[in-house]
C-alpha positions in Angstrom: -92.7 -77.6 -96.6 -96.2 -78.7 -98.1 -96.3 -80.7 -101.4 -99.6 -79.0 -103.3 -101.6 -78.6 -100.2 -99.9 -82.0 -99.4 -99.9 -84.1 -102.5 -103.1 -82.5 -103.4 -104.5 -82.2 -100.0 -105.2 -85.7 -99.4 -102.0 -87.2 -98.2 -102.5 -90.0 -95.5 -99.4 -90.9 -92.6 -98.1 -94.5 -93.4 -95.6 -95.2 -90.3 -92.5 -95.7 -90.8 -91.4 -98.6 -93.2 -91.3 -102.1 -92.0 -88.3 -104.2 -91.2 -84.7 -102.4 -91.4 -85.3 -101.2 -95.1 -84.5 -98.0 -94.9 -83.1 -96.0 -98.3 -81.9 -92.9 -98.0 -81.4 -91.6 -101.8 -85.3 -90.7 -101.5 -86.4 -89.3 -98.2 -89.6 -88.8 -96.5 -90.0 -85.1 -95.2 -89.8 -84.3 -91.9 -93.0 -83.9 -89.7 -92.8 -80.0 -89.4 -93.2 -79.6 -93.4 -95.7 -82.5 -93.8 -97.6 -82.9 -90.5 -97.2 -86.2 -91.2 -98.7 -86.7 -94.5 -96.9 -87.6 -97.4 -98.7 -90.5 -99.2 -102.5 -90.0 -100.6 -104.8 -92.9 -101.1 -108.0 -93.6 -102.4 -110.3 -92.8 -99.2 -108.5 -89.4 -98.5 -108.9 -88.2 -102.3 -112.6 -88.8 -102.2 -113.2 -86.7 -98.9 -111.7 -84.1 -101.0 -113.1 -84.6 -104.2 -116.4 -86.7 -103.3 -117.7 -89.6 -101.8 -118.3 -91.8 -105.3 -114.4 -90.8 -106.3 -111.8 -93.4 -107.3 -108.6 -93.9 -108.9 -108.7 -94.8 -112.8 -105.4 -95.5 -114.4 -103.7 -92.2 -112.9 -100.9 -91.6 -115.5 -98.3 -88.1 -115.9 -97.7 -85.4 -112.8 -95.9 -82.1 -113.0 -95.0 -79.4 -110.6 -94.9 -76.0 -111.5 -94.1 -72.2 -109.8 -96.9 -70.2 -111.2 -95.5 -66.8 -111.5 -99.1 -65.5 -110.4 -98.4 -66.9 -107.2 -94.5 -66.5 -106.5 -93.7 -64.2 -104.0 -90.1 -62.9 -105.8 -89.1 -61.3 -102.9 -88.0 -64.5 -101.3 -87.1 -67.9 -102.2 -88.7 -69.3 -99.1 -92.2 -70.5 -101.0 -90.5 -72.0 -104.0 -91.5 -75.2 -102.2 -95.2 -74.0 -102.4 -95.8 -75.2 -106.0 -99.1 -76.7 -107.8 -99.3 -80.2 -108.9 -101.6 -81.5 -111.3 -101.9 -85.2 -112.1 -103.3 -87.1 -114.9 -106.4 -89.3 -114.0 -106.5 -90.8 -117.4 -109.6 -93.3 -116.8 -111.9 -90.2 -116.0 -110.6 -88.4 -118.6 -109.8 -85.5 -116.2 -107.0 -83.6 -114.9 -106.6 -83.2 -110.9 -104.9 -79.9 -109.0 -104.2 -77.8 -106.3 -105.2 -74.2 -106.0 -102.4 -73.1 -103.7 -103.3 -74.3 -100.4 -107.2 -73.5 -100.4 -108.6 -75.9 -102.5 -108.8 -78.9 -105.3 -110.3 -78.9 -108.6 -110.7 -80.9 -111.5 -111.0 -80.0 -115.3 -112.0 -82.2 -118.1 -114.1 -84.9 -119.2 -114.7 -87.5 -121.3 -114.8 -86.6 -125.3 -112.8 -84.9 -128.1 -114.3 -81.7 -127.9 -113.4 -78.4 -125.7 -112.5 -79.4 -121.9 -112.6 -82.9 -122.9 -110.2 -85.9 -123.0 -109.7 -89.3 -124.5 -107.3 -91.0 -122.4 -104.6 -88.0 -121.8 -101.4 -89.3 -120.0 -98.5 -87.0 -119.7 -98.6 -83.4 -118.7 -95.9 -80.2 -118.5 -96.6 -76.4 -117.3 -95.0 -73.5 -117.4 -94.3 -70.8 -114.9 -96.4 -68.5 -116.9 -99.3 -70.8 -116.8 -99.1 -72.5 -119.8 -100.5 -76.5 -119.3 -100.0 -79.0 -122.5 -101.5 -82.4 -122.2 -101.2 -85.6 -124.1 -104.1 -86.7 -125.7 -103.4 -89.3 -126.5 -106.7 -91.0 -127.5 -107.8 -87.9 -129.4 -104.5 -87.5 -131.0 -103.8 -84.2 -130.0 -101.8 -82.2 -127.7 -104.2 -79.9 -126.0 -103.0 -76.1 -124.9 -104.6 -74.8 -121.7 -103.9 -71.7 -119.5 -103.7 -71.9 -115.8 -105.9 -68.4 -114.4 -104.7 -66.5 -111.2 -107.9 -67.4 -109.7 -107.2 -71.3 -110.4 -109.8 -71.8 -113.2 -108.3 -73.3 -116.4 -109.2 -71.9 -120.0 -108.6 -73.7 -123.0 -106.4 -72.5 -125.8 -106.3 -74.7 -128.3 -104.0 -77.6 -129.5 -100.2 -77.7 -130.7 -99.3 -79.6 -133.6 -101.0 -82.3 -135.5 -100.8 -85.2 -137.3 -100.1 -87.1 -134.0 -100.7 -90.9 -133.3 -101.3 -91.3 -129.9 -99.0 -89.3 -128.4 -97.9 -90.0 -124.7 -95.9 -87.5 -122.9 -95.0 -83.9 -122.9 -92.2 -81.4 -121.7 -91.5 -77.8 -121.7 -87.9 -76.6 -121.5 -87.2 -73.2 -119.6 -87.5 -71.2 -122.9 -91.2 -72.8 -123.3 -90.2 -74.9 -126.2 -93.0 -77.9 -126.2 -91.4 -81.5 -126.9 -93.9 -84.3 -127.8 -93.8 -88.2 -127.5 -95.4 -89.3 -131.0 -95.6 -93.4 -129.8 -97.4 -94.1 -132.7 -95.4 -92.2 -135.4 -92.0 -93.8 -134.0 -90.6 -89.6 -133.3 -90.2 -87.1 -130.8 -91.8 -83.6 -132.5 -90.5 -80.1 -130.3 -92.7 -76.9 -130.9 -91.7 -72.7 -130.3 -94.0 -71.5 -127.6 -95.7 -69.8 -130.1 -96.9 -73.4 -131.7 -94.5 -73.4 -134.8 -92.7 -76.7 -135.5 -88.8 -76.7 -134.8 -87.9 -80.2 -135.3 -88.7 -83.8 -135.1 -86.3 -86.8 -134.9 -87.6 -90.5 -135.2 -83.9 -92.3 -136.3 -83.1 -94.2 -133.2 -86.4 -94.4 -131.9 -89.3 -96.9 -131.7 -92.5 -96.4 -129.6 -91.0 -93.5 -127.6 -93.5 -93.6 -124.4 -92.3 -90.7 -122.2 -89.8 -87.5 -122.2 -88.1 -85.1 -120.3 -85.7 -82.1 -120.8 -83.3 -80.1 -119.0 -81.8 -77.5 -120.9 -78.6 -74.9 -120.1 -80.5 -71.8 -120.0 -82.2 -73.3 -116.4 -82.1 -71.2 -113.8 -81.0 -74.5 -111.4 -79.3 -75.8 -113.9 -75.9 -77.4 -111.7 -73.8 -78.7 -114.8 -74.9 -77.0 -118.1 -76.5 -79.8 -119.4 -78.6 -79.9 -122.4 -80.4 -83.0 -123.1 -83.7 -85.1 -123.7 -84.3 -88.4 -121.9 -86.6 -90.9 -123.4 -88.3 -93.7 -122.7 -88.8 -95.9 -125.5 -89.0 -99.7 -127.1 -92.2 -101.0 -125.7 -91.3 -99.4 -122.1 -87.8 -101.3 -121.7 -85.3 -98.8 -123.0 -83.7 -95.3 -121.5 -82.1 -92.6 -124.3 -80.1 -89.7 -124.4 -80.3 -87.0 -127.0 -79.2 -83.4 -127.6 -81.8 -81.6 -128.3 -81.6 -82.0 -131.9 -82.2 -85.5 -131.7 -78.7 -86.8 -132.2 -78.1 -89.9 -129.6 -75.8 -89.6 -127.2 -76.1 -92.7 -124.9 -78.7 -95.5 -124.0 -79.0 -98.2 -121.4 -81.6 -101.2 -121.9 -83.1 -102.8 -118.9 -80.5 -105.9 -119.7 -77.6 -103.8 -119.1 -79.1 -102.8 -115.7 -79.8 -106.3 -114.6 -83.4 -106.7 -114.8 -85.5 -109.5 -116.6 -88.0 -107.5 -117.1 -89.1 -103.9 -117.0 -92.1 -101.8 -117.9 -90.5 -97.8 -117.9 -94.0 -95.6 -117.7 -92.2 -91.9 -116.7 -89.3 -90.0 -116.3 -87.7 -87.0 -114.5 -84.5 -85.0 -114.7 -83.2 -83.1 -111.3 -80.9 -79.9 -111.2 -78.4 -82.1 -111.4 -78.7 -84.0 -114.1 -79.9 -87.0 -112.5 -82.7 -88.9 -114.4 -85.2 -91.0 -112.5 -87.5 -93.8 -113.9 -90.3 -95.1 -112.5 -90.8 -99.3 -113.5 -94.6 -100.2 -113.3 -93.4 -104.1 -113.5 -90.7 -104.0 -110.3 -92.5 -101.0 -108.3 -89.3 -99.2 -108.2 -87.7 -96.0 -108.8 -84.3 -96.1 -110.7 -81.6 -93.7 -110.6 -79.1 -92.9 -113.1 -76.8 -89.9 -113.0 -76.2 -87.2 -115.6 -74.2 -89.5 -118.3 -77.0 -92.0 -118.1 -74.7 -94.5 -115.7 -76.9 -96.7 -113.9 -76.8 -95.6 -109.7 -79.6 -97.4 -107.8 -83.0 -98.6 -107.6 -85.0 -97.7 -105.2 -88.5 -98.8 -103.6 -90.2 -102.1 -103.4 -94.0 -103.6 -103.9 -96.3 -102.4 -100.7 -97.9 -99.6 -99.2 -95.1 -98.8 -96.8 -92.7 -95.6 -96.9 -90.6 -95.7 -99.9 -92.4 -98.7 -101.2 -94.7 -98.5 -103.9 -97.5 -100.2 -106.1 -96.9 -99.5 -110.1 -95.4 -96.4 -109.8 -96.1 -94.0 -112.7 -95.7 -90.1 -113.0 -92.7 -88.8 -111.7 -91.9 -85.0 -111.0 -88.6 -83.2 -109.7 -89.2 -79.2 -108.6 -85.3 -78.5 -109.5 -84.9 -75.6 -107.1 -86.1 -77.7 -103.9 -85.5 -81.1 -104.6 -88.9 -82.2 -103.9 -90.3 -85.1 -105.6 -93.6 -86.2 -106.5 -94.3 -89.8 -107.5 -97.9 -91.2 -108.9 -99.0 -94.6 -108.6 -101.8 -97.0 -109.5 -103.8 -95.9 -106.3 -102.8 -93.0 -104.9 -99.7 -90.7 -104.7 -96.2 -89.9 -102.5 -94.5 -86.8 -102.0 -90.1 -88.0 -101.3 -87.1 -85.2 -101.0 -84.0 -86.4 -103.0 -81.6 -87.3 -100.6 -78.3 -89.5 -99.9 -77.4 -92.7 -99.8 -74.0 -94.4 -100.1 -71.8 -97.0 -98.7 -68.0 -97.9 -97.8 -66.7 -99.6 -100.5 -63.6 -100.5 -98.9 -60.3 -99.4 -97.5 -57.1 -100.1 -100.0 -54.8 -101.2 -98.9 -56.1 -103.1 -96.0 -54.0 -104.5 -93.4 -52.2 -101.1 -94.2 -48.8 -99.6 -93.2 -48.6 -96.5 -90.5 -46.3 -95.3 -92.8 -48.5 -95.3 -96.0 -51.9 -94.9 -95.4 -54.7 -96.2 -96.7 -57.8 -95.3 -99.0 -61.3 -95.2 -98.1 -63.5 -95.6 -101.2 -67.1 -94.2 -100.5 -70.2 -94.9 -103.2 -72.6 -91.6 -103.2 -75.9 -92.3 -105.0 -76.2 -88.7 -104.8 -74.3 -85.7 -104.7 -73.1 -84.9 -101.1 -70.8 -83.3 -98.4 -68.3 -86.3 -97.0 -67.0 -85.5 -93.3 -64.3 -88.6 -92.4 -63.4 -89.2 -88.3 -61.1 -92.1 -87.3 -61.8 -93.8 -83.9 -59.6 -96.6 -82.2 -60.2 -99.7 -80.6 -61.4 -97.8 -77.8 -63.7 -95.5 -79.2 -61.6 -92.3 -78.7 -61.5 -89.5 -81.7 -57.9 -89.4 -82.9 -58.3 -88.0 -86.2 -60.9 -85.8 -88.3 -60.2 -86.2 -92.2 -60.0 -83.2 -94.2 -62.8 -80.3 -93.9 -66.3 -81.1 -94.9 -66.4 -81.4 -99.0 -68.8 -81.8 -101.7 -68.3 -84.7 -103.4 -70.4 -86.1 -107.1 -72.3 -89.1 -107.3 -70.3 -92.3 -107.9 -67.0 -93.3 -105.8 -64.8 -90.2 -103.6 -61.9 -91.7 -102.2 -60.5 -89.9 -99.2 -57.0 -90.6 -98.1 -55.8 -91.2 -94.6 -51.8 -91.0 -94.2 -51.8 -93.0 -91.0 -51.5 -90.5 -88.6 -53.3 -89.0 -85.6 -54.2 -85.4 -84.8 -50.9 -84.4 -83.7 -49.2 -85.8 -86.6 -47.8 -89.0 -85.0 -48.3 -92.4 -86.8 -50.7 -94.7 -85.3 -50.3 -97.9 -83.7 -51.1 -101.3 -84.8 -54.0 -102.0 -84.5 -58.3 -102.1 -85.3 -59.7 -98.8 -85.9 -62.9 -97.4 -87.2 -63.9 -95.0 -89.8 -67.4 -93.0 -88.8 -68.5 -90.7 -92.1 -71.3 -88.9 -92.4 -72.6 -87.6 -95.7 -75.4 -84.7 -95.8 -77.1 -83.8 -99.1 -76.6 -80.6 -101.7 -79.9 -79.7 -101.7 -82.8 -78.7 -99.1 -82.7 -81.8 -97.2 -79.9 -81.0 -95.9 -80.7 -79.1 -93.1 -82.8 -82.2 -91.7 -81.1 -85.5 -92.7 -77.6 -87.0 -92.4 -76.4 -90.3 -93.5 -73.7 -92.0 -91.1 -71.8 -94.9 -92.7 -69.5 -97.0 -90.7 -66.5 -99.6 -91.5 -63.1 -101.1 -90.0 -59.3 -101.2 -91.4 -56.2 -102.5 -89.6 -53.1 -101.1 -89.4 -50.4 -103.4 -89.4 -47.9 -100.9 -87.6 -44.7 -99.5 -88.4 
């Protein structure tokens, strides 16, 4: 499992990540698909791309399955996708030719091939690539070749001021983040206007869609997520631009916040990346705030301003930029015990054990006793949502027998729903008494 010949050939091994912080909603891959590398940095990036290389204000990243390069017959290289990544300073864009090679396209200008600080970036299967140009207020059109040159096409739209971001949906309808003209504009993919919607916006920064006619699509949804208000506010529209629901950094419990990207998974679950508190936040498909995750450093699953963010739906692979280099995470699980109610409980009632998923997972329940023996499994192995599953226990053993009073541990294990399950489990641990009969 390779990330774009390894986040674009130049990842570097970190170590693992210091002290006992250890989050488990994003994971690192395992060795066998990453050899090790899942972070680039500066000094890697240049052996690839020359000696005098370095980073300038990288900014947007997407992820795309070039039809040119899927093998249909199986599903076993939808992991083998090309990233490209904004390096806005340079006025360039940076990307993998399957696993051979990197190249770069673009310079600095407003002419053909050329870029005036361009920031977000969305492809299509069929190897359509739209940029943000945002200092030449444009969106630019390229085309993606089989032999991994680029060709310009043209520009979409006009009448742009600075525009920021930009998202295809899986019909290749084009939606655009007009900061400066306060509105969201969405394009056919033949370059015809379909709407625009500014009411309830101001300054929207960044975008991204997931519509119902997905392939890996879990829920049917259909909606836009947008970044907007000077970087400090998260919005849900349909995709006509009617607001369905918006959380402000306030609401989540942060001073301050400076939002730079977004990213929408199969599930619905939107992800945020926060220059200001290097972090990653999670919210699930109605916009409810789940986690944050990350912290400042250069360790695994820390960061250092954080900025494009990618999901590859099918895979669960995610591909974060930041202000000097790059990381490659699988979505994974994380959760906790919230408690058992009632506790002290009864033999002859039961209790409740209420367990937080911040991501959609399978929930296996065993119940130990004070001397570590297995005397009851919990229902079979079940998919639970994100947010709280309570599983009952009714107080009894295996053979149907209530239990004695007495200390006994709950052991459950949660695996995720999507590729990482095969490699990762989560195994949560807590106490309830039972008061007897």
């Amino acid at each position: 499992m390779r990330g774009s010949i390894l986040l674009l050939s130049a990842l570097v091994v970190t170590g693992a990540a210091a002290d006992s912080y250890h989050p488990s909603t994003l994971l690192v891959p395992p060795y066998r698909h990453t050899l090790g590398y899942n972070r680039a940095n500066r000094f890697y990036l240049s052996l690839y791309l020359g000696g005098s290389f370095k980073f300038q204000d990288p900014q947007g990243i997407t992820a795309v399955k070039f039809k040119v390069h899927d093998d249909t017959s199986t599903r076993t290289d939808d992991d083998d996708v090309t990233l490209f990544a904004v390096h806005s300073g340079a006025a360039e864009i940076i990307y993998n030719v399957q696993y051979k090679r990197l190249e770069r396209y673009g310079e600095k200008g407003a002419g053909q091939g050329q870029f005036s600080q361009p920031m977000g970036i969305a492809a299509t299967p069929n190897g359509d690539v739209y940029v943000a140009d945002a200092g030449n207020n444009r969106v630019v059109h390229l085309h993606y070749n089989e032999d991994g040159s680029i060709s310009w096409k043209g520009t979409v739209g006009s009448g742009f001021n600075h525009p920021t971001d930009v998202a295809v949906d899986s019909k290749g309808a084009i939606y655009v983040a007009d900061e400066g003209n306060n509105r969201v504009v969405v394009y056919n993919p033949d370059g015809s206007k379909r709407t625009e919607w500014g009411r309830n916006l101001f300054k929207p920064r960044a975008l991204a869609v997931i519509d119902r006619d997905a392939a890996s699509n879990l829920n049917n949804d259909n909606f836009v997520a947008v970044i907007d208000n000077r970087q400090k506010r998260i919005s849900m529209f349909d995709p006509y631009g009617d607001l369905k629901v918006r959380v402000t950094h306030k609401e989540m419990g942060y001073e301050e916040v400076r939002f730079a990207y977004v990213a929408i998974d199969r599930a619905g679950s939107v992800y945020i990346t926060d220059m200001h508190n290097h972090q990653v936040h999670k919210f699930d498909r109605h916009l409810h705030y789940i986690i944050s995750m990350g912290r400042e450093g250069s360790d695994d699953y820390e960061f250092y301003s954080p900025r494009g963010i990618v999901i590859n739906p099918p895979t669960g692979q995610v591909f974060i930029a930041e202000a000097e280099g790059g990381q490659y995470y699988w979505i994974g699980a994380d959760g906790f015990i919230a408690g058992c109610y009632p506790n002290p409980f009864e033999s002859d009632e039961g209790t409740t054990i209420s367990i937080y998923l911040t991501e959609t997972a399978t929930i296996s329940v065993e119940i130990y006793d004070a001397d570590d023996f297995l005397i009851r499994k919990l229902a079979p192995r079940h998919r639970y949502p994100i947010g709280e599953a309570l599983i009952a226990w009714d107080g009894r053993d295996e053979q149907g027998n209530r239990v004695e009073a007495g200390r006994y541990t709950i052991k459950a294990e949660l695996k995720p729903a999507n590729i990482s399950r095969r490699y990762f489990t989560k195994e949560l641990q807590a106490t309830v008494r039972c008061k007897g009969q």
